[in-house]
C-alpha positions as CSV (number, residue, x, y, z in Angstrom):
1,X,76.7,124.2,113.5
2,X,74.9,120.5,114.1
3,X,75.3,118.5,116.9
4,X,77.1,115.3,116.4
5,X,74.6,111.9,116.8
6,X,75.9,108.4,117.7
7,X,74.2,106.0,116.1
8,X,73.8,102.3,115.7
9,X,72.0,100.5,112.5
10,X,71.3,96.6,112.7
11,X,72.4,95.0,109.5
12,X,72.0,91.3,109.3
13,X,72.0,90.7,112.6
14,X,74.7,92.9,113.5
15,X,74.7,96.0,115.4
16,X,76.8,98.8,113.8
17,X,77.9,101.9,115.3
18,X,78.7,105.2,113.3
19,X,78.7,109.1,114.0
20,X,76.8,111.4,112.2
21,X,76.4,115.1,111.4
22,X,74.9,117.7,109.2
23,X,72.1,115.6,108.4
24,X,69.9,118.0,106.9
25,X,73.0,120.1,105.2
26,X,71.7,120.9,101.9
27,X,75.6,119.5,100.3
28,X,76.1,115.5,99.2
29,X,76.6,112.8,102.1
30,X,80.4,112.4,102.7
31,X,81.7,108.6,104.4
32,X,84.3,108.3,106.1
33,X,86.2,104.9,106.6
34,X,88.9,104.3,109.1
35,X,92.4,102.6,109.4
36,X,92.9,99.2,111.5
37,X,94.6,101.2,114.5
38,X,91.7,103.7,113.9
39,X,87.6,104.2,114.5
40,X,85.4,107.0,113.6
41,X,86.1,108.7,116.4
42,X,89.4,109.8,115.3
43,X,88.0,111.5,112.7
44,X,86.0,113.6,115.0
45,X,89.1,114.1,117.4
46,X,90.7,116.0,114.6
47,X,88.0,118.4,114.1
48,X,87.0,116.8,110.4
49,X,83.3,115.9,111.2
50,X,82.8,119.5,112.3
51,X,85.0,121.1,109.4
52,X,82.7,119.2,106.7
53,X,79.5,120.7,108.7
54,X,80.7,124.2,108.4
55,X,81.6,123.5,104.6
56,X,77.5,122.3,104.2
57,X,78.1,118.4,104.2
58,X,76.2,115.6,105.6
59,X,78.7,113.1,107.2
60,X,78.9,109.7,108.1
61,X,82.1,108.1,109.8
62,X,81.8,104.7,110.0
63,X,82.8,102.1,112.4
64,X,83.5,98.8,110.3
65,X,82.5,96.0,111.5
66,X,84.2,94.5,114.1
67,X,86.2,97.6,114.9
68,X,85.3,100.0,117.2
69,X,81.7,99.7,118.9
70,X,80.6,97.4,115.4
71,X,79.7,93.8,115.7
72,X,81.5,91.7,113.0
73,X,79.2,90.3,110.2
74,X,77.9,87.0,110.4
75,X,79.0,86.1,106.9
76,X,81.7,86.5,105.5
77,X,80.8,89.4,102.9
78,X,83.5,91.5,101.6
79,X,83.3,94.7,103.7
80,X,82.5,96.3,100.1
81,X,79.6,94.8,99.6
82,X,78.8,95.4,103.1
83,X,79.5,99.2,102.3
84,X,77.4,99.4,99.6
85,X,74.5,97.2,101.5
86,X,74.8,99.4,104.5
87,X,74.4,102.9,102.8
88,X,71.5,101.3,100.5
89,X,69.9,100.1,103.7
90,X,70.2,104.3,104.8
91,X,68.8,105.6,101.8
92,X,72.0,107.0,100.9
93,X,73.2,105.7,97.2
94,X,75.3,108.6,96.2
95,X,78.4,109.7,98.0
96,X,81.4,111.3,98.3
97,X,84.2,108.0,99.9
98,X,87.4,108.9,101.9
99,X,89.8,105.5,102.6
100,X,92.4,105.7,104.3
101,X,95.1,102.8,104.9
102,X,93.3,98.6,104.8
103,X,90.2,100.9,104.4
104,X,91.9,102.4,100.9
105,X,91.8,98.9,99.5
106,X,88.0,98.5,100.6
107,X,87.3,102.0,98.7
108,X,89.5,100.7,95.5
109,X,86.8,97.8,95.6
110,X,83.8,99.9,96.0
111,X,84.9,102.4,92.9
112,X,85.5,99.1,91.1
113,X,82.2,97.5,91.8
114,X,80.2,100.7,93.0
115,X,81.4,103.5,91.3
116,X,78.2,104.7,89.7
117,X,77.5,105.9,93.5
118,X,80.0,107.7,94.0
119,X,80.6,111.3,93.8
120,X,84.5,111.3,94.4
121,X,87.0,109.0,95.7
122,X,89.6,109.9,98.4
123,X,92.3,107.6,99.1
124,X,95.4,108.0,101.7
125,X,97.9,105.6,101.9
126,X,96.0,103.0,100.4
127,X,97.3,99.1,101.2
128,X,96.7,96.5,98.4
129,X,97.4,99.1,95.7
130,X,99.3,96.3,93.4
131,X,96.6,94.1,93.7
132,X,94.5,96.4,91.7
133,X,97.0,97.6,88.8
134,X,95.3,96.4,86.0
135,X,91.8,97.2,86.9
136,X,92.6,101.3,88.0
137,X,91.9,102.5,84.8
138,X,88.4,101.2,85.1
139,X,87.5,103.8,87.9
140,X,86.3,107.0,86.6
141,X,85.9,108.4,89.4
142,X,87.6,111.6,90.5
143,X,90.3,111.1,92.9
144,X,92.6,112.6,95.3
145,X,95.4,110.9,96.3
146,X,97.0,111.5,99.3
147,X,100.3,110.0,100.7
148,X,103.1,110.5,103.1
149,X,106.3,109.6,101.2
150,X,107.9,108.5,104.2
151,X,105.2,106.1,105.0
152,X,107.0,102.4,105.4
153,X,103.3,100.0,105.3
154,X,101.9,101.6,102.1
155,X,105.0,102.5,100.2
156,X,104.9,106.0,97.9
157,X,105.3,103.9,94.6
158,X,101.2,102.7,95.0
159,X,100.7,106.7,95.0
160,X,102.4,106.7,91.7
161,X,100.8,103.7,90.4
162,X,97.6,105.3,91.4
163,X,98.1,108.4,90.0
164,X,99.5,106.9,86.4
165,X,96.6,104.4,86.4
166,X,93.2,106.7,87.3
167,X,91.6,108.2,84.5
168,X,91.3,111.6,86.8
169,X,93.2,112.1,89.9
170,X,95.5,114.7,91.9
171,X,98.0,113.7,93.6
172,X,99.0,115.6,97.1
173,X,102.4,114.3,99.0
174,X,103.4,115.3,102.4
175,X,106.8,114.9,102.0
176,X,108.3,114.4,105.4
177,X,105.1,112.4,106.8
178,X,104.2,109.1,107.0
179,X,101.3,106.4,107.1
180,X,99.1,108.9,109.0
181,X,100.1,111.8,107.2
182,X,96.1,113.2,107.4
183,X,96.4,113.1,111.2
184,X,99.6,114.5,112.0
185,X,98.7,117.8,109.7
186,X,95.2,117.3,109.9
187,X,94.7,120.9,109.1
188,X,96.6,120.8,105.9
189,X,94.5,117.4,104.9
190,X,91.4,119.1,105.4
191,X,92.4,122.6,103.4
192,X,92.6,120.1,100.5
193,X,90.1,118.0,100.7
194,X,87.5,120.3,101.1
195,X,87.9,121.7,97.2
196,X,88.0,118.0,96.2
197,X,84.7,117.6,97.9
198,X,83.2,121.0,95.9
199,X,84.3,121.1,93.2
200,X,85.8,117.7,92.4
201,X,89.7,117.1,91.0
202,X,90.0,117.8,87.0
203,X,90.7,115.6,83.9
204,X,94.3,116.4,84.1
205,X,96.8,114.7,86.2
206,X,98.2,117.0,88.7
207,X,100.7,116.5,91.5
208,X,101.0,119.1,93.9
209,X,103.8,118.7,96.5
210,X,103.4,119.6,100.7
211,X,107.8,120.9,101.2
């Protein structure tokens, strides 16, 4: 197994911080973003980072700026185009995205604007959803939607709306979880992401239901 590496890039001026692992894995480079209340390292504290080792991934997990160890920008770029910027500026144009919450809405942008880079699109409880209704169908992406039906910030109906609206998704619910639905059964969340990841959700809509 690798050894996880903390490291910090400067981009325009600012210093930003993410973990890294699996570097010379032979599988696709896999980003994760975080939630407002969140940083990358909550992604390692629930054993992810090392899970997406074992499965042969490179990983990044990201601290956005100004959260976490990141200096905010100094202009006021959406965080997007800092995204894509950021992994161009690492040599890394082609990757597998996994959003979760205000970071959801970022990786609805980056499909939208980006989404010749990437290899699939993982959102969970994705904020902002409505804002974006009319431009879904644009992102061809392959997509798995995750969502906690009890979750009260992003409410189930933008799982629905995502689901209707992408041209290829699957649909996971955890029925009696929340907004953080990926920590609290982190090891559920992980046994389906990982076939995502591989072998990438199908043309077909699917919705598969956590009881």
């Amino acid at each position: 197994m690798s050894s996880m590496i903390d490291k910090c890039e400067l981009y325009q001026g600012s210093k930003i911080h993410y973990l890294t692992i699996g570097e010379k894995n032979e599988r696709s480079w896999v980003v994760l973003l975080h939630g407002k209340k969140f940083t990358a390292d909550d992604w390692e504290n629930i054993g992810l980072l090392d899970a997406l080792d074992r499965a042969g991934f490179k990983v990044i997990a990201l601290n956005l700026p100004g959260y976490g160890n990141s200096e905010p920008l100094k202009s006021n770029i959406m965080l997007a185009d800092f995204l894509a910027g950021f992994m161009h500026q690492l040599n890394i144009d082609s990757f597998h995205l996994i959003g979760p919450s205000f970071s959801g809405e970022i990786s609805i942008q980056f499909a939208l604007g980006y989404g010749s880079r990437l290899e699939t699109l993982t959102l969970i409880d994705s904020v902002g959803v409505d804002q974006y209704e009319q431009r879904l169908q644009d992102i061809m992406t392959q997509t798995l939607i995750v969502w906690g039906k009890k979750d009260e910030i992003a409410p189930y109906r933008y799982a629905l709306t995502l689901h209707e609206k992408l041209p290829s998704s699957t649909l996971y619910t955890f029925e009696d979880l929340g907004h953080t639905c990926y920590f609290e059964d982190s090891q559920t969340f992980t046994k389906i992401l990982l076939p995502h990841l591989t072998q990438g959700t199908k043309s077909i809509k699917k919705t598969v239901i956590q009881n």
